[in-house]
N, C-alpha and C positions, 0 to 999 in steps of 0.2 A: 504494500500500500504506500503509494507515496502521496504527502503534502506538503503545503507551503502556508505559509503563514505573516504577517506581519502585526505587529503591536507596538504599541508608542507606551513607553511607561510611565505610570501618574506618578504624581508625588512620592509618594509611600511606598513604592518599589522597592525591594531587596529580593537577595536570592542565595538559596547554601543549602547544604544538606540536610535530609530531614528522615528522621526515619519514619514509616509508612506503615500503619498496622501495627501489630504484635509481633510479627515476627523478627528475630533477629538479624536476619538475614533480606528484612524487607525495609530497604532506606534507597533513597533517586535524591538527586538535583530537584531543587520545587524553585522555582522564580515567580515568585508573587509582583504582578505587573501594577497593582492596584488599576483596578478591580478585578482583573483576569490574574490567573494563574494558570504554569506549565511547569509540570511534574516529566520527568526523563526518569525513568526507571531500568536497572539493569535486568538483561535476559533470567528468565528463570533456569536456564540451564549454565553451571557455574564453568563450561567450556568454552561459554562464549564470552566470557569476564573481559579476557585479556582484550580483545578489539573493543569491549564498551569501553575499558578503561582507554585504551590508546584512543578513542573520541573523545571522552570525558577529558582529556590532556589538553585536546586538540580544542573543543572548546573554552578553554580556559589558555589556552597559547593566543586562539583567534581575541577573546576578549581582551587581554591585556596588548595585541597589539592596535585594537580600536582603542583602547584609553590612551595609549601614547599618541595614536593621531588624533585624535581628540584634543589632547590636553596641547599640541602642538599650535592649533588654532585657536586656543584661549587667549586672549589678552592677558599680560602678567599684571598683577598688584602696580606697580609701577608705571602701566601706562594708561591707566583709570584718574 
């Protein structure tokens, strides 16, 4: 199944690990967009970890390279 998606996050957005249910074994990425939220959850089969985890890397390489082009377009303190 594939999709696509887009969302603008409100104010009150964050995002981190969260565990899911009672199980031990049951925790995903949850990005609360205020008011939307996106839960990524790993495979139920733990042979397929190792490529969740090499995404789960990869989104978090991809995000820290959007905040430095981000933060490269900010105006410093200095020129406000």
């Amino acid at each position: 199944m594939s999709s696509n998606a887009t969302w603008s996050p409100g104010p009150d957005a964050v995002a981190g690990m969260r565990v899911l249910g009672m199980a031990s074994d049951s925790a995903g990425l949850v990005i609360y967009l205020h008011p939307d939220s996106l839960a990524i959850t790993p495979p139920a089969d733990p042979a397929q970890w190792p490529a969740f985890v090499r995404l789960m890397r990869e989104i978090r390489d991809g995000a820290d390279e959007l905040a430095r082009f981000m933060d490269q377009g900010q105006p410093s303190s200095r020129d406000t």
